[in-house]
C-alpha positions as CSV (number, residue, x, y, z in Angstrom):
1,X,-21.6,-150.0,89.8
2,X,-20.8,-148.0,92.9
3,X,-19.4,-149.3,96.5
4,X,-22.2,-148.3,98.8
5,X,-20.5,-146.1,101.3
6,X,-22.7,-143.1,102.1
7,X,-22.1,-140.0,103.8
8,X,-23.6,-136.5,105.2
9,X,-25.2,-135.1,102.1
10,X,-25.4,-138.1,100.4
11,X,-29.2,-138.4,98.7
12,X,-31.4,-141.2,98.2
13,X,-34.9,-141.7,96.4
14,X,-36.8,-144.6,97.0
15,X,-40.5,-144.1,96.1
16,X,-41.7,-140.6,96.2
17,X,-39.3,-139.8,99.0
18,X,-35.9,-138.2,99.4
19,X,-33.6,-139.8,101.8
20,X,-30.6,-137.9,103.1
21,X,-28.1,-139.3,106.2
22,X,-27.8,-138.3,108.8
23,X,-24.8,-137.5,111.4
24,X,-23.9,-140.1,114.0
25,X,-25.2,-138.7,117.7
26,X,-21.2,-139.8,119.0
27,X,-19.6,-138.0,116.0
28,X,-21.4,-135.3,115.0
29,X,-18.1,-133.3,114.2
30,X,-17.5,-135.9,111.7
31,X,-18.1,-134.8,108.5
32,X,-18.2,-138.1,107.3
33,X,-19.4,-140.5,109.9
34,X,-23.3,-141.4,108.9
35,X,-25.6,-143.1,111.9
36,X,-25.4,-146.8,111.1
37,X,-25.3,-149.5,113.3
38,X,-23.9,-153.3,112.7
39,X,-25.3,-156.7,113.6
40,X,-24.3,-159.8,112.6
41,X,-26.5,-160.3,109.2
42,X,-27.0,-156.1,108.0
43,X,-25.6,-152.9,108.8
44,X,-28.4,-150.6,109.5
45,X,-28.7,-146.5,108.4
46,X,-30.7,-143.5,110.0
47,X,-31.9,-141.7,106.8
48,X,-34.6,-139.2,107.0
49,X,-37.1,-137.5,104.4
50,X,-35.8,-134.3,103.2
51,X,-39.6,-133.4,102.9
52,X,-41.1,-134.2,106.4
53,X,-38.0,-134.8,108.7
54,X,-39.2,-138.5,109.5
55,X,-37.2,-140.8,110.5
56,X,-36.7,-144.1,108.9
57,X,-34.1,-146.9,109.0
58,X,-32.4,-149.0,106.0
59,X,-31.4,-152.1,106.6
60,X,-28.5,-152.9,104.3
61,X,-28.3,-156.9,104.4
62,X,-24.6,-158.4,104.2
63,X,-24.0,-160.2,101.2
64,X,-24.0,-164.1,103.2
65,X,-27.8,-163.0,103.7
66,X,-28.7,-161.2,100.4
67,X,-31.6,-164.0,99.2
68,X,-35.4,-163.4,97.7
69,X,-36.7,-164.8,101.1
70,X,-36.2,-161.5,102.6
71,X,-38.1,-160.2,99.7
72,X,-40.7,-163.1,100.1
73,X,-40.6,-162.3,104.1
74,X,-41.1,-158.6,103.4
75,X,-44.1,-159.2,101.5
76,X,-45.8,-161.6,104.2
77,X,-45.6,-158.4,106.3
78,X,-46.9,-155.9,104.3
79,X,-50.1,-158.3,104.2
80,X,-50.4,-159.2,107.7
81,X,-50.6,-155.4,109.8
82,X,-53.5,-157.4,111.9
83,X,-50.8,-159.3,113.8
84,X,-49.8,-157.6,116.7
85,X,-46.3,-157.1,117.4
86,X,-45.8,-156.8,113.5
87,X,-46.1,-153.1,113.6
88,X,-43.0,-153.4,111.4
89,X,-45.1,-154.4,108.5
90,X,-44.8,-150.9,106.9
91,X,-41.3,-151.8,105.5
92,X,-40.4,-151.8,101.4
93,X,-38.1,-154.0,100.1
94,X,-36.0,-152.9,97.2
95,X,-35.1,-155.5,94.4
96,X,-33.9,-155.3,90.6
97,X,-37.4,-155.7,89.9
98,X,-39.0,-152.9,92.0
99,X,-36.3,-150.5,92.0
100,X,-33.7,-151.3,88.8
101,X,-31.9,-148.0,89.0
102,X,-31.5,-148.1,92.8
103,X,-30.3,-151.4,92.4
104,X,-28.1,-151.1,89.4
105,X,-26.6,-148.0,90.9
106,X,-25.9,-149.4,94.3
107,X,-25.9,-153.5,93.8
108,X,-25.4,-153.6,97.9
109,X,-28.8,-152.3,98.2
110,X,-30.2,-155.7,96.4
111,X,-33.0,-157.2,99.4
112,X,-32.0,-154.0,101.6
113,X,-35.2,-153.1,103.7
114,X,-36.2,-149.1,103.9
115,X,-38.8,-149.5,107.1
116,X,-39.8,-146.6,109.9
117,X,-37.2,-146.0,112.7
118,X,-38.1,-147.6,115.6
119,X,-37.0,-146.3,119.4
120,X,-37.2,-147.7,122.5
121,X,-35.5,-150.1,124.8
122,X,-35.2,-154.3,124.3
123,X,-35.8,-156.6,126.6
124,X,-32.2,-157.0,126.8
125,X,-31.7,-153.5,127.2
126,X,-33.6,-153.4,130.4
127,X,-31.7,-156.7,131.9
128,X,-28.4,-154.5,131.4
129,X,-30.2,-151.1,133.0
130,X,-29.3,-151.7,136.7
131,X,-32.1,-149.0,137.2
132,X,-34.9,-150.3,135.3
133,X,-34.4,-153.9,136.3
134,X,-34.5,-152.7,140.3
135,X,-37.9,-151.0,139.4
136,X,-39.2,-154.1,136.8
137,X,-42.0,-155.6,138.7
138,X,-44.0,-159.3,139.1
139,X,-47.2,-157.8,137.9
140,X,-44.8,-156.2,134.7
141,X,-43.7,-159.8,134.6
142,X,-46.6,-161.4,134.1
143,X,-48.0,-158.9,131.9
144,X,-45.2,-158.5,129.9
145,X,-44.4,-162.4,129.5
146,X,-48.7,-162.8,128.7
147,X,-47.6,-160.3,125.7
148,X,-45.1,-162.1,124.4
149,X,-46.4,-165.5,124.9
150,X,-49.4,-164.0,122.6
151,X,-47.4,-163.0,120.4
152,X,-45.4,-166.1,119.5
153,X,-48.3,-168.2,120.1
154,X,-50.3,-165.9,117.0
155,X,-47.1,-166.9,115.0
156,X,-47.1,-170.6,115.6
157,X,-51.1,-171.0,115.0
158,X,-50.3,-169.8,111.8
159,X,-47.2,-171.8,110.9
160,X,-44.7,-169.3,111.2
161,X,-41.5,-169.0,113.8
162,X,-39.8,-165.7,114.1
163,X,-36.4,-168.3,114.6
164,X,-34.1,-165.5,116.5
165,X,-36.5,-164.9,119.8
166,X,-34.0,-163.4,122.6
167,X,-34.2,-160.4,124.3
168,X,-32.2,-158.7,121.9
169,X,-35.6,-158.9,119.4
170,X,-38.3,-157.9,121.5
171,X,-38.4,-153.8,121.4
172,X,-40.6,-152.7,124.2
173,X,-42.9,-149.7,124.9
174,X,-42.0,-147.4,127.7
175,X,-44.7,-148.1,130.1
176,X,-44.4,-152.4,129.3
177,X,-47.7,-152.6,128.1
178,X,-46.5,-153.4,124.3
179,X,-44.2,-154.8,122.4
180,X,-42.2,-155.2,118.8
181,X,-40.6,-158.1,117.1
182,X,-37.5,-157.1,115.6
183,X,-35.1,-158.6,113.0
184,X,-38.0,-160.5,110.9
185,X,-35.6,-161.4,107.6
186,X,-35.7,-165.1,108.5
187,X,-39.0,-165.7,109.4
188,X,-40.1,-169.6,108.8
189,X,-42.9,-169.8,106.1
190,X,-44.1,-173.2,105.4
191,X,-44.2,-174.1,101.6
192,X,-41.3,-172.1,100.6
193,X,-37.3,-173.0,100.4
194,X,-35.2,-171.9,103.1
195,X,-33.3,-168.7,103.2
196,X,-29.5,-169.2,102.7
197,X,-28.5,-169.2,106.2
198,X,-30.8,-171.2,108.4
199,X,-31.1,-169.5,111.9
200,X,-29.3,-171.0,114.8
201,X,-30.7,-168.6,117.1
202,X,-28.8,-166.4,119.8
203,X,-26.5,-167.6,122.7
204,X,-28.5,-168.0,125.5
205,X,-31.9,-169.2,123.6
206,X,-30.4,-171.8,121.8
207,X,-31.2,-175.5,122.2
208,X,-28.6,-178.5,122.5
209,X,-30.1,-180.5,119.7
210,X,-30.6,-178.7,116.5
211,X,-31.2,-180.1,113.1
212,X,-29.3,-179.4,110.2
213,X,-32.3,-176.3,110.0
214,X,-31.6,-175.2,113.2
215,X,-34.5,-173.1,114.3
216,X,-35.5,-172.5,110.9
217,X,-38.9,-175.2,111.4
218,X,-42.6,-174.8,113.0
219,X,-41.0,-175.2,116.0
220,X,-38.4,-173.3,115.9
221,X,-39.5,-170.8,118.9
222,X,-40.5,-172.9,121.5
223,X,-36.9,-173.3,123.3
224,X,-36.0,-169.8,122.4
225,X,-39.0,-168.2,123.8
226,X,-39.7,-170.5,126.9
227,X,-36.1,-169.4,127.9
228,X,-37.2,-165.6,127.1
229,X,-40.4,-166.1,129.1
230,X,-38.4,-167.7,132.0
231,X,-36.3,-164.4,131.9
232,X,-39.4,-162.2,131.7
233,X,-41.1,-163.6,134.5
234,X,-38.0,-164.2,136.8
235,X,-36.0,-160.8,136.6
236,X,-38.3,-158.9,139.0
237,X,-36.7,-161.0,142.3
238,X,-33.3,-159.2,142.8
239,X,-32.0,-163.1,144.2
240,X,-32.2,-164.2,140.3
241,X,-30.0,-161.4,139.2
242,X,-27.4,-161.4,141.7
243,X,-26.6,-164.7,139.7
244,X,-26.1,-162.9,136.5
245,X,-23.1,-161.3,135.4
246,X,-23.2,-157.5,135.1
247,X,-24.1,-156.7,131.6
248,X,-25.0,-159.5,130.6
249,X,-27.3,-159.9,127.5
250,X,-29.2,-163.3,128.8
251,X,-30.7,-164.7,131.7
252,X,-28.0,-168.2,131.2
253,X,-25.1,-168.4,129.5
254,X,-25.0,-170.7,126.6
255,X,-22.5,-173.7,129.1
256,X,-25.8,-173.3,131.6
257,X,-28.2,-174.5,129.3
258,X,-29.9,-177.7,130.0
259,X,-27.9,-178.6,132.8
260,X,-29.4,-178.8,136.4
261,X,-28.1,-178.1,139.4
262,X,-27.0,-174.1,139.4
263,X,-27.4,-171.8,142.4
264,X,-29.2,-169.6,139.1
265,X,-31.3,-172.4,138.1
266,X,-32.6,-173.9,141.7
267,X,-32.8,-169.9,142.3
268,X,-35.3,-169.5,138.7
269,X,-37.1,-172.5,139.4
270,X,-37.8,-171.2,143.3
271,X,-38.9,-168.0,141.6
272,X,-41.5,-169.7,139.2
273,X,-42.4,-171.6,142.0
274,X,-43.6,-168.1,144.0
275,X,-45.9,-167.6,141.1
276,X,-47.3,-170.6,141.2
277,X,-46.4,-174.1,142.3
278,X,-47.0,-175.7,139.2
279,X,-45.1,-173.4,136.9
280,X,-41.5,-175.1,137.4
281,X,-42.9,-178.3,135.8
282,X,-43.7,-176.1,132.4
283,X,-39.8,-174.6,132.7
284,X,-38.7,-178.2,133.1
285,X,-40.1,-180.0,130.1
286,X,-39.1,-177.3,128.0
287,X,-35.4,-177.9,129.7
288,X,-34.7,-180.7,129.6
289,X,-36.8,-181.4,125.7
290,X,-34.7,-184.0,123.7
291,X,-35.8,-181.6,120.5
292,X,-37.8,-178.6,119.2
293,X,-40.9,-180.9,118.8
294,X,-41.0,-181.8,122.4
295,X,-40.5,-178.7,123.9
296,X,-44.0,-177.1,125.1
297,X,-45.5,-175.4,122.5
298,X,-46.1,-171.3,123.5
299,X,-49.9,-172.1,123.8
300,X,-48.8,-174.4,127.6
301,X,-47.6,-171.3,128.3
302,X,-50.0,-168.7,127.3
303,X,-52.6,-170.8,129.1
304,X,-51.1,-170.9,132.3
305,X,-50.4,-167.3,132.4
306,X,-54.3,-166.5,131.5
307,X,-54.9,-169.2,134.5
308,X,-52.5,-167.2,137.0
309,X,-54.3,-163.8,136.3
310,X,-57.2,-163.7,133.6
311,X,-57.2,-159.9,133.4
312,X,-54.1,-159.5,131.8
313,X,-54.4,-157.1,128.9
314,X,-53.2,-158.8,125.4
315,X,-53.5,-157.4,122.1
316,X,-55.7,-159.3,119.8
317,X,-55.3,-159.8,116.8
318,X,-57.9,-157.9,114.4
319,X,-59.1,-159.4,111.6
320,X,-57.3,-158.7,108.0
């Protein structure tokens, strides 16, 4: 068995294709410093076929994590490309099964994830860009928070929660128009047993009163994503974001949640109000929901976005 530390030069083989690493863009000079990046659950490597020069991303999964739902979760993909916003689908994960000799060789590679490289900028990425956020929109808004409400309501018609929704996951397209779910390993399936670590979601997005599941339910992205909606369709009024702290990665901080009274929350509900009078009732009862199960389910919001403008473009899904 060998530690799984790769470096410039180092090869890999997974299918028909040959991986090699590649330099990191801040230490190119480095000799040894490969482009991976760290998040809380999997440390994630730019490899690229020797072959074709594409680019594609492995998602080495800590060993807390390591559990055959990510395997189970990778296969759900891989059978549903007609979802949009799944565009990840085309991912491979490697297993003892699948790929013994990988596996054996590298044992850290167990449930990692070889999938295409994705680019682009996050939702959260744009709250932070003082440049973009100036030039974000309320027609963006709406489109963009139609698009996501879509999305989430596609997932929870068919008995599946992302259980992570923040602005951190959604990857968007350059001109708004569409977007990408990222960070799918613990994905709610009904019928199965739960992965090791149930999610608790982000700071931010999180909900007072959890079970012992967290968000890991049917449920599980209705306070998450009404709070991501509220961001989407708030950040265009510059009066919201003078409330928020310079790089900061949400809309309110984790202490702000649920509690009434803020200059940032009479200034969000003012803002939904401007859209349409009606709309700060929706942000309400998902605010101050006693659970999961009685926050609005995405659908009250989906609806009353179609209501406010029934041209806005959403991807459907095609049939599979």
């Amino acid at each position: 068995m060998v530690k799984f530390r790769p470096f410039l030069g180092m090869h890999l083989t997974v299918g028909d294709r040959c991986l090699e690493f590649v330099p990191h863009p801040l230490f190119s000079e480095d000799s040894e410093a490969v482009f991976v990046l760290e998040g809380s659950e999997a440390f994630v490597y730019q490899v690229r076929d020797v072959k074709t020069k594409v680019l594609y991303a492995l998602k080495v999964i800590k060993p807390l994590y390591r559990s055959k739902h990510v395997a189970r979760v990778a296969e759900l993909l891989r059978r549903s490309p007609h979802i949009p916003g799944f565009s990840a689908h085309d991912r491979i994960c490697l297993t003892m099964t699948e790929h013994a000799d990988l596996v054996k060789t590298y044992p850290d590679l167990d449930y990692a994830i070889f999938m295409p490289w994705l680019t682009g900028k996050t939702w959260t990425g744009l709250m932070q860009d003082p440049a973009a956020s100036a030039h974000y929109t309320r027609q963006q808004a709406c489109t963009l928070a139609a698009l996501v409400a879509n999305l989430l309501r596609n997932l929870e018609s068919l008995h599946l929660a992302h259980t992570d929704i923040s602005g951190g996951n959604i990857l968007l397209s350059p001109d708004l128009q569409h977007i990408q779910l990222l960070d799918l390993e613990g994905l709610y399936m009904p019928g199965v047993p739960p992965p090791s670590f149930c999610s608790q979601g982000s700071p931010g997005y999180q909900h007072h009163h959890l079970g012992a599941r967290g968000q890991w339910c049917p449920e599980g992205d209705r306070f998450a994503g009404a709070m991501l909606l509220t961001e989407l369709l708030t950040w265009w009024n510059p009066r919201v974001r003078a409330y928020v702290a310079d790089h900061a990665e949400t809309l309110f901080q984790p202490a702000e949640l649920q509690a009434t009274g803020s200059p940032l929350w009479l200034e969000v509900r003012n803002t939904l109000w401007s859209i349409h009078p009606d709309l700060p009732a929706l942000f309400d009862r998902a605010w101050s929901s006693s659970s999961l199960t009685t926050c609005p389910d995405i659908s009250s919001w989906l609806e009353f976005l179609f209501s406010l403008h029934p041209g806005l473009p959403v991807e459907e899904e095609k049939p599979g």
